[in-house]
C-alpha positions in Angstrom: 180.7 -117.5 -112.4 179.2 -120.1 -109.9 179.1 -123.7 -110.4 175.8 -124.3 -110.5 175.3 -121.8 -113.6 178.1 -123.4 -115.5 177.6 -126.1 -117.8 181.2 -129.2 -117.3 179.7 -131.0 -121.0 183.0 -131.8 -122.9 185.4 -129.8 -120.5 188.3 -130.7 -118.5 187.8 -129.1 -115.0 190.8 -129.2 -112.5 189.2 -128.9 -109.2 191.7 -128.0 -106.2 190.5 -130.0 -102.9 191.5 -130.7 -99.3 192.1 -134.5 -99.6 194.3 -133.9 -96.7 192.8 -136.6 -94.9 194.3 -138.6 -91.8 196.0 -142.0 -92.3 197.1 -144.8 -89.7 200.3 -146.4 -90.1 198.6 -149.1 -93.0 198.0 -146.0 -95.1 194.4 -146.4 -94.1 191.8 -143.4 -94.2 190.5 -142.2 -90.2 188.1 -140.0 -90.9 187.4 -139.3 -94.7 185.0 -136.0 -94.0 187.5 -133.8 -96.2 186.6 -136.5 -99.2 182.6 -136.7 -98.3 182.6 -132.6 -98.6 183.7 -132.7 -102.0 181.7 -134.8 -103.0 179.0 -132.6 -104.8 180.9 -130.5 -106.5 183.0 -134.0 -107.8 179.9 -135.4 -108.9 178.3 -132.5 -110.3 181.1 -131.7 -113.1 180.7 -135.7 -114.1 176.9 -135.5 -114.3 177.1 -132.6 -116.5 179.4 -134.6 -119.0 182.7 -132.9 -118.0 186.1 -134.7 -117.1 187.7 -134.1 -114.1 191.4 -133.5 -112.7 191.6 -133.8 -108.8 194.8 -132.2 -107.6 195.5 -131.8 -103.3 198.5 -131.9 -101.0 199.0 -133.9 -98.0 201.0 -133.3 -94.7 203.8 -131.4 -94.9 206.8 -133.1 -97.3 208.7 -129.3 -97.9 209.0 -130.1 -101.5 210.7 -133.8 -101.1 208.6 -136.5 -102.4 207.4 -139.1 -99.2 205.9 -142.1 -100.1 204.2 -142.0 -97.0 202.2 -138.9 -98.0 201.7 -140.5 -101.5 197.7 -139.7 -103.3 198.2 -142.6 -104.9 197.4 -144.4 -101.3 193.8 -142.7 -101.4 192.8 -143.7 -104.5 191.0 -146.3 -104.2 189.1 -144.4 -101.8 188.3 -141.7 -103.7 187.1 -144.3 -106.9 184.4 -145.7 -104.3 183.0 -142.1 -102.7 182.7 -141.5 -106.4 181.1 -144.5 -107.9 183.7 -144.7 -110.6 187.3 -145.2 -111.8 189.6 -142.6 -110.6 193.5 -143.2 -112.6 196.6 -141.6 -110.9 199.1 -139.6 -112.1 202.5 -140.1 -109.9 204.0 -136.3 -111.2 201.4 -133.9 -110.9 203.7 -131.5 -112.6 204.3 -134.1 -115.6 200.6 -135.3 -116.1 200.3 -133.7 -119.6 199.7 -137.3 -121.0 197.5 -138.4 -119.0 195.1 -135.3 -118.4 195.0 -134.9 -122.3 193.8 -138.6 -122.8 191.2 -137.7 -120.3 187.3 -138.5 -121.6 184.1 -137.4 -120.6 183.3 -139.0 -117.3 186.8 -140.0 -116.7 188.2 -139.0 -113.3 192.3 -138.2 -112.8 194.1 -137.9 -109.2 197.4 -135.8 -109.3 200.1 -136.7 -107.3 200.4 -134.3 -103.6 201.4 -131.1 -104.9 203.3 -130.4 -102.2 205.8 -133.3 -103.4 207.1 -129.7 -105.4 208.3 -126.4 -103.5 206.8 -124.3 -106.0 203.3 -125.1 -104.4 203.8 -123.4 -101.6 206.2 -120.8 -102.8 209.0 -120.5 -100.1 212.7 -121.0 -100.9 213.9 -124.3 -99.5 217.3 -124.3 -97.2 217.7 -120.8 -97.1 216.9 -119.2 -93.7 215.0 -115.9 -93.6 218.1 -113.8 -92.2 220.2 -115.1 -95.3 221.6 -112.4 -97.7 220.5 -114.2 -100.3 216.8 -115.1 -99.1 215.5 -112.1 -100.7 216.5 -112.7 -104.6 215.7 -116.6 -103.6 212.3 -115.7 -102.7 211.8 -113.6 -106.2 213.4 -116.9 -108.0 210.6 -119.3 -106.3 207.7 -116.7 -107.0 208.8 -116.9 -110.6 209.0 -121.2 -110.6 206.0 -121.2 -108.6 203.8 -119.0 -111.5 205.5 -121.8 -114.3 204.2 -124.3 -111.6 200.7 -122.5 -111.7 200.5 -122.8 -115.4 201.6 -126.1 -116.0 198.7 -127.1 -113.6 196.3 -124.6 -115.7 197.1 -126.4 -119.1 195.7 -129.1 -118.1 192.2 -128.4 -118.1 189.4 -126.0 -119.6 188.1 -124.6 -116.2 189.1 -124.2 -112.6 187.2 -125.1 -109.9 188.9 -124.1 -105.8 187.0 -126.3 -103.9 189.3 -126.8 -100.6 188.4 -124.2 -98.1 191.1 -125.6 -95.8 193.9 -124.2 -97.6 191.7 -120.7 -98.9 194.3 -118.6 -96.6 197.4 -119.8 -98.4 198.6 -118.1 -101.9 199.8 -121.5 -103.2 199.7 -122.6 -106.9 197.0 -124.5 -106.6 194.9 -122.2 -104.4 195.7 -118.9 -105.9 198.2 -118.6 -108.9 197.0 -120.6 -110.6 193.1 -118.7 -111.0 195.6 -115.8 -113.3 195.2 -118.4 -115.9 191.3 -118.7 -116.6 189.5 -115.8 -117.0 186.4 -114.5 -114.7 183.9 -117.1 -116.7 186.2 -120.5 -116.5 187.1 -119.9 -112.7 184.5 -120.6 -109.8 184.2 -121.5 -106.4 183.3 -124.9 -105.5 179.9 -126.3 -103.9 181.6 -126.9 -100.5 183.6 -123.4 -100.6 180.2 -121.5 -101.6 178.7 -123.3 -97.9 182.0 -122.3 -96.4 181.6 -118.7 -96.9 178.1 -118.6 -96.1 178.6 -120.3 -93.0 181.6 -117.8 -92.1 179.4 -114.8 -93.0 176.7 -116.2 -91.0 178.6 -115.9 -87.8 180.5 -112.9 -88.6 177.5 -110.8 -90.1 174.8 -112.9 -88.3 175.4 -113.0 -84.5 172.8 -113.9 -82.9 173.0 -113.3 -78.7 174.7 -114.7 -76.3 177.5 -115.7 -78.5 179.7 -118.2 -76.9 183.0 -119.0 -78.4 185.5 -122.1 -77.5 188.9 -121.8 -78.4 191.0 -125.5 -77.7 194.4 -126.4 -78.6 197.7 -126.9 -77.3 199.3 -123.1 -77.9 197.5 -119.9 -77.1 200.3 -118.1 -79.6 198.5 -119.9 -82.7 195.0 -118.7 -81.7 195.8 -115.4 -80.4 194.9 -113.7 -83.7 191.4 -115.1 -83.2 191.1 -114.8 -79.4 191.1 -110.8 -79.4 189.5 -110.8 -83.1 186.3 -112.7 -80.4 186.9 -110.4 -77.9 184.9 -108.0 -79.9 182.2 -110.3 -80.4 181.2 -112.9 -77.9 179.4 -112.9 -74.6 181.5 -115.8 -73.4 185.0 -117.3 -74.4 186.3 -120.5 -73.4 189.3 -121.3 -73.7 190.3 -125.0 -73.0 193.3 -127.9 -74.4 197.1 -127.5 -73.7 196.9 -123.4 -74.3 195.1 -123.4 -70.7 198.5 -123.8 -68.5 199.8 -120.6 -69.8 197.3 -119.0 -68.4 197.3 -121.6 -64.9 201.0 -120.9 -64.6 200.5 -117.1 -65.6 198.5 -116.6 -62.5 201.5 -118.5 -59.7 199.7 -121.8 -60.3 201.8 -125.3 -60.2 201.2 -127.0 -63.8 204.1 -130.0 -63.3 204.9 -131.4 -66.6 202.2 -129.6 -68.3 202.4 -128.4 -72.0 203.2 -124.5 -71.7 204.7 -121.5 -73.5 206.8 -119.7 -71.0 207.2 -117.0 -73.4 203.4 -115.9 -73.5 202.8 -115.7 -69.8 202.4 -111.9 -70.1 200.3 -112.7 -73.2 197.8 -115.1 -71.0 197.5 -112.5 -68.4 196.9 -109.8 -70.9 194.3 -111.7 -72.6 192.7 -112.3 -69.2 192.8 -108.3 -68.0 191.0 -107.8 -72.1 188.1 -109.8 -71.1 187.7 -107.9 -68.3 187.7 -104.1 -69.7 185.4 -105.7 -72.2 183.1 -107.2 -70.2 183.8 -111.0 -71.6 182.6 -114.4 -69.6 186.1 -115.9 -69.8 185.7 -119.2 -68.7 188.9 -121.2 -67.9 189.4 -124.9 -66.0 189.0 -125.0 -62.5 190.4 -129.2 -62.1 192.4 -131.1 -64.7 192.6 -134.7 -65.2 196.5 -135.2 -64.6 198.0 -137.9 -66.2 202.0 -139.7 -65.2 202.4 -140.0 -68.7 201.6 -139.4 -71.9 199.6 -142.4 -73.1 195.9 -143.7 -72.9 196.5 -146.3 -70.0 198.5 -143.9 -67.7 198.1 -143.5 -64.3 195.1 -140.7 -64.0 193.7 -138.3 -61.1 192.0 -135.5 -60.8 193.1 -132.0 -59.5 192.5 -128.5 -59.1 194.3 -127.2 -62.4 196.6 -124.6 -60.8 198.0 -127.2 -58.9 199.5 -130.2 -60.7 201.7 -132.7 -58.6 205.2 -132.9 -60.0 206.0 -135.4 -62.5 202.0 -135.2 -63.8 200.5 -133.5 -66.6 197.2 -131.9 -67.3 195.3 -134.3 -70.0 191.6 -133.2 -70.0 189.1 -130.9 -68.3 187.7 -132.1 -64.9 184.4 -132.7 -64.0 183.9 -129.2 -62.1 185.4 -127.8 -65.2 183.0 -129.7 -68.1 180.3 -128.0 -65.7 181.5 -124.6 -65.9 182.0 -125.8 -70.1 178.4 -126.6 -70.4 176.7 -123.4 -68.4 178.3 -121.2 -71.0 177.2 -122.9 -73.5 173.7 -123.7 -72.5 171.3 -120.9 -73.8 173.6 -119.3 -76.2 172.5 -118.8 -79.8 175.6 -118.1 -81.9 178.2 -121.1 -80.9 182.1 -121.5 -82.6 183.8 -124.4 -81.6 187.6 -124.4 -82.8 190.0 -126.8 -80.8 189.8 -130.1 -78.3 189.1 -129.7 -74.7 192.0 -132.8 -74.1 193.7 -135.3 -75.5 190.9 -136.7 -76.9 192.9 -139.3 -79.6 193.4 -141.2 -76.1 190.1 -142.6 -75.1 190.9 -142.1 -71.3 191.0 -138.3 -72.5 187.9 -138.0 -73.9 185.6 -136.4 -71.5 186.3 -132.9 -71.9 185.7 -132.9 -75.8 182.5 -134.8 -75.2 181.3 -133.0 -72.7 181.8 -129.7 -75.1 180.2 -131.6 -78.0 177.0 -132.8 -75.9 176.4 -129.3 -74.6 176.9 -127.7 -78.1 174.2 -130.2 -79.4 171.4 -129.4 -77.0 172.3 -125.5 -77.9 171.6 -126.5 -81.3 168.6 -128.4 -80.3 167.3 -125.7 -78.6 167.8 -123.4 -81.6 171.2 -122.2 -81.6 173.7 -121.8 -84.9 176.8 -123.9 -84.3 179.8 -124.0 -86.5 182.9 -126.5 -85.9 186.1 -125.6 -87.1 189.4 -127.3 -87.4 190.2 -130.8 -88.1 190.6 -131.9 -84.4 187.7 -130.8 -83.3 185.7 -132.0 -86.6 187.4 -135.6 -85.7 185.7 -134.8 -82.1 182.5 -134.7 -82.9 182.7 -137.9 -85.7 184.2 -139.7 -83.0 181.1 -139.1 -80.3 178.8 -139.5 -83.7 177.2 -135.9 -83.4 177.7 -134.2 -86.9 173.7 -134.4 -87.5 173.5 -132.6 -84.2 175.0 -129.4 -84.7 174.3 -126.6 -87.2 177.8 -127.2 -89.7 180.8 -128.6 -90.0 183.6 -126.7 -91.6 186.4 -128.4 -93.3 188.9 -125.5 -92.6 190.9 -124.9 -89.4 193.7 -122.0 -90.4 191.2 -120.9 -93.1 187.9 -120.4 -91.0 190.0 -118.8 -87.9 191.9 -116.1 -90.4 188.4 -115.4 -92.2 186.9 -115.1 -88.8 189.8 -112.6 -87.6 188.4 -110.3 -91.3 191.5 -111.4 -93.3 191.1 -111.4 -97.3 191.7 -115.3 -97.8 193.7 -115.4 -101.2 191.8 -118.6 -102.5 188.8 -116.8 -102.3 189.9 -113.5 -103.4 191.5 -115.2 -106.7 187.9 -116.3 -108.0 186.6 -113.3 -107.5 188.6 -110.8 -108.5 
């Protein structure tokens, strides 16, 4: 069943989004892109007449409720993207009431599922090497299906419309689809775009493909980095991850973010592009910073030789150059992952200079897909959305469906 073939008159839909949005310290929304990208499949299940139930997490509370990661703080928020009342139930395991009450037109906001353990499914304070972990890990799988169907009873129909949490088997994102049957379950608008967007770089490389792959740890992307190794004409690789590999080859990084124990890893990775006849493209100058904060004390230098007591805070100049040739001319782009520390304005260069090249790809006819939340607040930030081919509201998911892994949220619609 798709969305668009199914008619929400006189049905309670439960749609499972990624309202996982950023917040400053007043509880205030940064960058609301997550709650935009719902939008049409929100609005389309209350055109058609139906009611709907909104249920997301946010951050990461490890089954303890955190006012601080409270819903109920984006409510109002969600009411005006939507044009209309939204209410706000504070248990999202006890909304029963509230979700039955529900009419036509009405909108309800569950409290952050992840305020319960059985979202997620993991045992909570019992390590992995525990004796016990193994018959408390059967014990949560059971909770976390009663969890599944308490969410299910609320409504007619299920609709997963939060790509960004596709690669988890959680309640909301997987278990819970066991409970509607193959005509009352359906991808969402957004999800539908998702897929098509992932299949369109995976099935539909066009030549050169260049890849850039930011961050602060090469061990979280290394999945992905090999998986492209396959793939593209030219990787960059740029952020934090990049001393590893400085400090890998005898450079001098200072106070430099690194993983010591994936040196070998960086050095591997580097001898890969090599057999494979890859363009790896890493920073030749950094700007170094004496501290970590926007109005440090800032120079540049070559980036395998950081003064002591300074750490490497953006690309260079020279670097951003090297950035933009591999990206110029290329017709398949993927962008995962900050060039610096861009929430710092002094560190924004990098990023920018990434963003700018990627646009006049695109401009010039190139498919571009962003990925990840940093590097989606990037290119809001410089104001270049409209500038580049799509935006995709996963991080984890788009990487592991990139690398060809089965994401469950998927999988549980259409199996």
């Amino acid at each position: 069943m798709t969305i668009n073939n199914f008619n929400f008159a006189g049905k309670k839909a439960i749609v499972r989004v990624d309202f996982n949005v950023p917040l400053n310290e007043q509880g205030i929304i940064t960058d609301d892109t997550r709650i935009r990208g719902a939008l049409p499949t929100l609005k389309k299940i209350l055109a058609d007449g139906g009611a709907l139930i909104i249920m997301s997490h946010m951050g990461k509370p490890k089954g303890k409720v955190k006012p601080s990661l409270s819903l109920g703080q984006i409510k109002d928020a969600v009411a005006a993207a939507l044009g209309t009342p939204v209410q706000f139930a504070p248990d999202c395991a006890k909304a029963h009431d509230a979700a039955a009450a529900l009419k036509q037109g009405e909108v309800l906001l569950l409290e952050n599922l992840r305020f319960y353990p059985e979202e997620e499914g993991k045992p909570v304070g019992i390590e992995k090497d525990d004796p016990m972990y193994e018959s408390a890990k059967k014990e949560m799988k059971e909770r976390q299906k009663e969890f599944a169907k308490t969410l299910a009873s609320y409504a007619d129909c299920y609709v997963n419309d939060a790509f960004g949490t596709a690669h988890r088997k959680h309640a909301s994102t997987a278990v819970i689809a066991d409970y509607f049957d193959a005509d009352h379950k359906m991808l969402g608008l957004l999800m539908e775009k998702e897929v098509q967007a992932v299949d369109n770089i995976l099935s539909n490389i066009k030549h050169p493909f260049t890849a850039i792959m930011g961050g602060s740890k090469v061990s979280t992307k290394i999945g992905i980095i090999e998986n492209l190794m396959d793939k593209v004409d030219n990787l960059i690789l740029c952020g934090g991850m990049t001393y590893t590999f400085a400090k890998a080859q005898g450079g001098k990084i200072g106070n430099s973010i690194c993983e010591d124990d994936k040196l070998e890893l960086a050095l591997d990775i580097i001898k890969q592009a090599k057999q494979k006849g890859v363009n790896l493209v890493l920073g030749t100058d950094c700007v170094a910073a004496d501290n970590f904060s926007n109005d440090a004390n800032t120079q540049v230098v070559d980036a395998k030789n950081i003064p002591d007591g300074w750490e490497g805070m953006d690309a260079g100049p020279e670097t951003r150059k090297l950035f933009a040739d591999a990206i110029k001319g290329a017709k398949t782009i993927l962008w995962n992952g900050p060039a610096g520390v861009f929430e710092f304005e002094a560190f924004t260069g990098g990023s920018k200079a990434i963003a700018e090249a990627i646009a006049d790809a695109t401009a010039e006819g190139a498919y571009s897909l962003i990925g990840g939340g940093d590097s989606v607040a990037c290119i809001n930030k410089f104001g270049m959305a409209d500038k580049v081919s799509y935006i995709s509201t996963g991080g984890g998911a788009l990487l592991e469906a990139i690398e060809g892994k089965v994401l469950p949220g998927v999988a549980a619609i259409k199996q």
